[in-house]
BALOBA-1460 file (C-alpha; in Angstrom, 3 decimals):
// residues 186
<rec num="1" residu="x" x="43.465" y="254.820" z="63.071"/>
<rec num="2" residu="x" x="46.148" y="254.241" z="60.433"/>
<rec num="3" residu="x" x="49.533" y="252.811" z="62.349"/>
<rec num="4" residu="x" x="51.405" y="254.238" z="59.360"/>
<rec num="5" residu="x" x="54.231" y="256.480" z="60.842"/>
<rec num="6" residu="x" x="53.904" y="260.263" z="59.913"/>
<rec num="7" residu="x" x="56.166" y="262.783" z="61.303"/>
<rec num="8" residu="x" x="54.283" y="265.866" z="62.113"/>
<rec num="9" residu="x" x="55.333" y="268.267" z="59.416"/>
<rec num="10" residu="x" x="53.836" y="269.695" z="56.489"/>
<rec num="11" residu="x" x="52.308" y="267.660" z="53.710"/>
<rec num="12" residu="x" x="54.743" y="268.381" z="51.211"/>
<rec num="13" residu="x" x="57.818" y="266.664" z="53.252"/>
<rec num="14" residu="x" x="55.223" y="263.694" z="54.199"/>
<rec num="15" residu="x" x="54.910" y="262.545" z="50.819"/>
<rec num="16" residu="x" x="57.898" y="262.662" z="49.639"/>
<rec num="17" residu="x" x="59.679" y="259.883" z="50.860"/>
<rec num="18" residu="x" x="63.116" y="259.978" z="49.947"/>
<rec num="19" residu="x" x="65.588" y="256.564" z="50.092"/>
<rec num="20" residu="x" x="67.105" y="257.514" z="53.352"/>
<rec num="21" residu="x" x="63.801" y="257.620" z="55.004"/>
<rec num="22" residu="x" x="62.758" y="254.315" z="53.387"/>
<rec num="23" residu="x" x="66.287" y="252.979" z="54.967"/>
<rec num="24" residu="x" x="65.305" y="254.421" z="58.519"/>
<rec num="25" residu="x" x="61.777" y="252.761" z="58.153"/>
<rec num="26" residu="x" x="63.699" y="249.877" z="57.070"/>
<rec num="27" residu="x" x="66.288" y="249.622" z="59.910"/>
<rec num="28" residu="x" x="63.548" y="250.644" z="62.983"/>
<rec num="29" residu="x" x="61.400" y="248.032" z="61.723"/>
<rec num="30" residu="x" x="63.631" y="245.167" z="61.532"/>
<rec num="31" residu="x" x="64.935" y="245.848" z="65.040"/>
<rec num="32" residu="x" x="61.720" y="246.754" z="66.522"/>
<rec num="33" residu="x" x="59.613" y="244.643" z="68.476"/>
<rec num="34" residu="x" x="55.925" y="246.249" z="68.394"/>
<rec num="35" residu="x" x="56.153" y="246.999" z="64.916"/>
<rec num="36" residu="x" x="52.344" y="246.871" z="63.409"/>
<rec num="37" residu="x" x="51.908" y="244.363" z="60.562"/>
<rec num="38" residu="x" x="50.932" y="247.294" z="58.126"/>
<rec num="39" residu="x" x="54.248" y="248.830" z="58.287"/>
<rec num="40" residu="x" x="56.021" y="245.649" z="57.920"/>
<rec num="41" residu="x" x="54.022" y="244.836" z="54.913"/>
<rec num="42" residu="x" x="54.862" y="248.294" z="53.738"/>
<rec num="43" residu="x" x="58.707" y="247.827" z="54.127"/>
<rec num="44" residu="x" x="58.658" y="244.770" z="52.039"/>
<rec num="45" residu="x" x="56.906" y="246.503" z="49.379"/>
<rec num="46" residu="x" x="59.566" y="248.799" z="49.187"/>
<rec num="47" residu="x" x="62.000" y="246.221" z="49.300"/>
<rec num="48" residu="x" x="60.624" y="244.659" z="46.322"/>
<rec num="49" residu="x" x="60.140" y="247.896" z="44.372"/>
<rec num="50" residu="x" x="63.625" y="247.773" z="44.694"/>
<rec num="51" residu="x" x="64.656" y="244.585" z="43.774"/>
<rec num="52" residu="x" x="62.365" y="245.089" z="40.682"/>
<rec num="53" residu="x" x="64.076" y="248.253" z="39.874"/>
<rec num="54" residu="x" x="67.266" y="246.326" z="40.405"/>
<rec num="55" residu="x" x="68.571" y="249.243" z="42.391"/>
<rec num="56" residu="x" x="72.045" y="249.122" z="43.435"/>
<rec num="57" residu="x" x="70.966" y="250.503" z="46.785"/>
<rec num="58" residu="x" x="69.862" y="246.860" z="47.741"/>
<rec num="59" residu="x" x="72.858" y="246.046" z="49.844"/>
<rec num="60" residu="x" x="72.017" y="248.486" z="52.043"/>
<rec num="61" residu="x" x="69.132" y="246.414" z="53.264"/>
<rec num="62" residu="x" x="71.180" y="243.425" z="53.045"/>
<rec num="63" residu="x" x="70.087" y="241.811" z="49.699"/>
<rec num="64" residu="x" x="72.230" y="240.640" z="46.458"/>
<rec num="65" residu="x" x="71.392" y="239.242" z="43.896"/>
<rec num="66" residu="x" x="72.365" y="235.619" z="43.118"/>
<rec num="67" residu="x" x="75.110" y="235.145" z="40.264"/>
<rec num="68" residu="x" x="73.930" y="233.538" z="37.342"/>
<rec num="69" residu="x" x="69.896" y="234.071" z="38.171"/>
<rec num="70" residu="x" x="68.900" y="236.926" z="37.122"/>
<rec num="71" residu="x" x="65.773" y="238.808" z="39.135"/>
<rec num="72" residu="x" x="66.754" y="236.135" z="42.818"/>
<rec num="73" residu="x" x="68.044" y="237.369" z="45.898"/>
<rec num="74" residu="x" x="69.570" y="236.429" z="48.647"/>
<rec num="75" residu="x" x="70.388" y="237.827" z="52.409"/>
<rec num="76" residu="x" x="72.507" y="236.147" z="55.105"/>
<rec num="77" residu="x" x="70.158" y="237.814" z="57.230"/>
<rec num="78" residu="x" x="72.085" y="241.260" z="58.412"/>
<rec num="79" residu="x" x="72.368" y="244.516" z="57.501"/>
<rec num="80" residu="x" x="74.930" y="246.368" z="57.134"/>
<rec num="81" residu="x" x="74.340" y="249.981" z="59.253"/>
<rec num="82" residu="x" x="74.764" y="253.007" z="57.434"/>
<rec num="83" residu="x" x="74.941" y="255.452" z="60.713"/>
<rec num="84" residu="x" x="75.831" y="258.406" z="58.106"/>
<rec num="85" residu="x" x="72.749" y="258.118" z="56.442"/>
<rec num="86" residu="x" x="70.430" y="257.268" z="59.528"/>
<rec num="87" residu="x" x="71.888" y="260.406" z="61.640"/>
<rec num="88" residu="x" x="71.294" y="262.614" z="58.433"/>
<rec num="89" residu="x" x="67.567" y="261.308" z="58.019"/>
<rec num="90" residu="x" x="67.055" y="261.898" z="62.150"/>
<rec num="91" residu="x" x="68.652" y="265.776" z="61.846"/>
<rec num="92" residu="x" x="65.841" y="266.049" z="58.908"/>
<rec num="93" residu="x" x="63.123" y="264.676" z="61.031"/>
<rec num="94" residu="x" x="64.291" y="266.546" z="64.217"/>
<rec num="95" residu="x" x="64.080" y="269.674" z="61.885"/>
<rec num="96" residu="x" x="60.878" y="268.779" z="60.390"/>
<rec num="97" residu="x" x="59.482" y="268.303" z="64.199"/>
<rec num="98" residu="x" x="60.886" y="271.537" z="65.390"/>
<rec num="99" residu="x" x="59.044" y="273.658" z="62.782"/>
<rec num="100" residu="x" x="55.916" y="272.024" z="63.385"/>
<rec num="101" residu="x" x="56.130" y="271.823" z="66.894"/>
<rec num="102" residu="x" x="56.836" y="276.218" z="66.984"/>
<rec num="103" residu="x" x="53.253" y="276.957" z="64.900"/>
<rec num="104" residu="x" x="55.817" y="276.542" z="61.683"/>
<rec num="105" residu="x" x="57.297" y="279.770" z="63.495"/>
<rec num="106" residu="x" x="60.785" y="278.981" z="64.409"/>
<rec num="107" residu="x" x="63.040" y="276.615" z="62.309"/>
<rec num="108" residu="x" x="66.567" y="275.078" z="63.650"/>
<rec num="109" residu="x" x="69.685" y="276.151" z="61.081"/>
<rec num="110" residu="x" x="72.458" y="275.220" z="63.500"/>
<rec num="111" residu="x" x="74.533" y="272.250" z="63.166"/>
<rec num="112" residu="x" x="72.619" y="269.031" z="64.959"/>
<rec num="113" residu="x" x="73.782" y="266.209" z="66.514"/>
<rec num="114" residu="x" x="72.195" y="263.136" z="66.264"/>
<rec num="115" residu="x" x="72.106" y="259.920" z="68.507"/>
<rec num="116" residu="x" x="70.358" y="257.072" z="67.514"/>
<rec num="117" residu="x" x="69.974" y="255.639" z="70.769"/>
<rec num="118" residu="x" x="68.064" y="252.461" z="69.651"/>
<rec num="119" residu="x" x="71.780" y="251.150" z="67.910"/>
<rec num="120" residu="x" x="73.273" y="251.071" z="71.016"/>
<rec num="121" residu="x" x="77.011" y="252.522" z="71.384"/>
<rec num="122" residu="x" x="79.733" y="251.405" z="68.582"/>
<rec num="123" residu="x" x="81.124" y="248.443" z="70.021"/>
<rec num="124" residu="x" x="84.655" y="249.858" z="69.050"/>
<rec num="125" residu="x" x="84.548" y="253.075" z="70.623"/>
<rec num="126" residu="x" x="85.978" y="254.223" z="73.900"/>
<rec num="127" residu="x" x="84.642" y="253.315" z="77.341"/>
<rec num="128" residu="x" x="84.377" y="257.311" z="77.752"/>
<rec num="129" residu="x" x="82.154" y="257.359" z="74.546"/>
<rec num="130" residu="x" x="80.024" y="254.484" z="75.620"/>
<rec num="131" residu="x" x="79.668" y="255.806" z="79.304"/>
<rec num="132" residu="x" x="78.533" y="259.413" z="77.640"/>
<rec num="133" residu="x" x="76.198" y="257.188" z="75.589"/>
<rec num="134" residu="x" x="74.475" y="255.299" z="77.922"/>
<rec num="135" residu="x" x="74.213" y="258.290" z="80.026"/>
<rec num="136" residu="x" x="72.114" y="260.242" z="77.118"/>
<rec num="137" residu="x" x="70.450" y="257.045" z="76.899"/>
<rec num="138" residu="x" x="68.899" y="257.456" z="80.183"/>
<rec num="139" residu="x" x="68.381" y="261.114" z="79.809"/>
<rec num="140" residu="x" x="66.207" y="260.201" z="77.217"/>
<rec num="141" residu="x" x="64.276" y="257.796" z="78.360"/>
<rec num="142" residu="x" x="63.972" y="259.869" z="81.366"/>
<rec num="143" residu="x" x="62.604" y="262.648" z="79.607"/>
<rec num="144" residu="x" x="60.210" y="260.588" z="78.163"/>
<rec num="145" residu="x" x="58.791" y="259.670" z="81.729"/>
<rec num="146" residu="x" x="59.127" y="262.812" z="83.093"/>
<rec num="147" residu="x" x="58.087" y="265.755" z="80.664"/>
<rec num="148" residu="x" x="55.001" y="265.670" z="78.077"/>
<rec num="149" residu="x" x="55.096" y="263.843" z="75.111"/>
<rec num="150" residu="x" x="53.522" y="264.887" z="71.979"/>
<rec num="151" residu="x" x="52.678" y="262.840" z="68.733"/>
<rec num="152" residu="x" x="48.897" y="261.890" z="67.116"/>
<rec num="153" residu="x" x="49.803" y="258.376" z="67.315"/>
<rec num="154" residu="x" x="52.420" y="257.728" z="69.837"/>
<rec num="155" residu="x" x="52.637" y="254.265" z="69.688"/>
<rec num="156" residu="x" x="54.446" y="254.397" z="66.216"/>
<rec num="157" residu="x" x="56.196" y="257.841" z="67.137"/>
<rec num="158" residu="x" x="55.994" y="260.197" z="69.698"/>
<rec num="159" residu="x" x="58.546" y="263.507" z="70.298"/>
<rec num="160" residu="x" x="59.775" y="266.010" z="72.641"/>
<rec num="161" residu="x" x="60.839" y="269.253" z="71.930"/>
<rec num="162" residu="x" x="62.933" y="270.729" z="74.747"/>
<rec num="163" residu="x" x="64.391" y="274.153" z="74.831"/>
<rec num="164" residu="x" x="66.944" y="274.566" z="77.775"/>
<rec num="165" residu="x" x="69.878" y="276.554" z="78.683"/>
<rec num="166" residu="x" x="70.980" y="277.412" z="74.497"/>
<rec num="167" residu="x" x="70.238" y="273.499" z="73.904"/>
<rec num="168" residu="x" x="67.630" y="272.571" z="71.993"/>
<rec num="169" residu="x" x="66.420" y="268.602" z="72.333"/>
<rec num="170" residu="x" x="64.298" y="266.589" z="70.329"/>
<rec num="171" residu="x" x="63.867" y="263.378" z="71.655"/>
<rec num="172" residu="x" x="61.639" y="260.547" z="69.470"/>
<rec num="173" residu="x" x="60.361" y="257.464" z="70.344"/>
<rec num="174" residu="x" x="59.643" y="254.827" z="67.413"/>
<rec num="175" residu="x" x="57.333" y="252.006" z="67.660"/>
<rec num="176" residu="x" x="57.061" y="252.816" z="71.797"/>
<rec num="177" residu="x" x="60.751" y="251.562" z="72.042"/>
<rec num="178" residu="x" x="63.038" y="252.603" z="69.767"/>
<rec num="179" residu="x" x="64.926" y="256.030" z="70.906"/>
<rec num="180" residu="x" x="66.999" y="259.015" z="69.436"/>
<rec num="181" residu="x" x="68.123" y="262.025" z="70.450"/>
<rec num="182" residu="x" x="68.875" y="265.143" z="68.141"/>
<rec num="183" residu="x" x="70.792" y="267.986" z="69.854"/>
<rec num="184" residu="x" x="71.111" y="271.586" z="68.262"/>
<rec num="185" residu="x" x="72.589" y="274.995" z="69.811"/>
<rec num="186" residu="x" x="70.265" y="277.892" z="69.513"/>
């Protein structure tokens, strides 16, 4: 069985990777403990497509090149997080899951919310902010306990879709430890 993720949706949106998803792969696996050794190896090879292809997107992943020697990097090993870009890449996923999950019958338009739980809360927001956080932290990982889980390979990522009260949820788990939470209105 391949421990390469894949997000169940249809083929087209598989293969295309785009950047932000590579940056998602990129950020889960470096803060991941049960990562499998193929997707690590994977992640680096992106990496070094990019430093190849000089791309300015680089910092992102916390590489620069060093002044004066042309085709060397360096990293003081961190990352800066671009929470924009993750919580966009989630809301596609979350969308991606939702259509797949319906029979590719029902598709989410509204305006999404998305929590990537495995960051932890800003460490400059407000205790109210971090107390709502933590408390849709353990709804999640609650739900994942308590209701059915689906996903062909769930220790590299499993979902839930949950349809309740106007709310739709879509809970995912990454590499059996890594959470987020999209929410939508219906």
């Amino acid at each position: 069985m391949s421990t390469l993720m894949t997000v169940p949706s249809c083929v087209e949106h598989n293969t295309e990777k785009s950047n932000a998803d590579e940056y998602l792969k990129f950020i889960l696996t470096s803060t991941s403990g049960g990562v499998p050794r193929e997707v690590i190896d994977r992640t680096a090879r992106a990496i070094t497509r990019l430093m190849k292809k000089k791309s300015r997107s680089l910092g992102k992943y916390g590489f620069s090149e060093v002044h004066g020697s042309p085709s060397t990097y360096t990293t003081d090993g961190t990352a800066p997080v671009d929470i924009l870009l993750i919580q966009e890449t989630l809301v596609a996923i979350a969308r991606a899951v939702y259509h797949y999950d319906s029979g590719k019958s029902k598709k989410l338009t509204s305006k999404m919310i998305a929590m990537p739980l495995f960051l932890g809360p800003n460490i400059d927001c407000s205790e109210d902010w971090r107390m709502r956080f933590l408390q849709i932290d353990m709804l999640t990982t609650r739900d994942f306990i308590d209701r059915p889980v689906c996903g062909a390979n769930q220790d590299i990522f499993a979902y839930q879709v949950i349809e309740e009260d106007g709310i739709v949820l879509v809970n995912m788990r990454f590499y059996r430890e890594q959470l987020a939470c999209v929410i939508a209105q219906r």
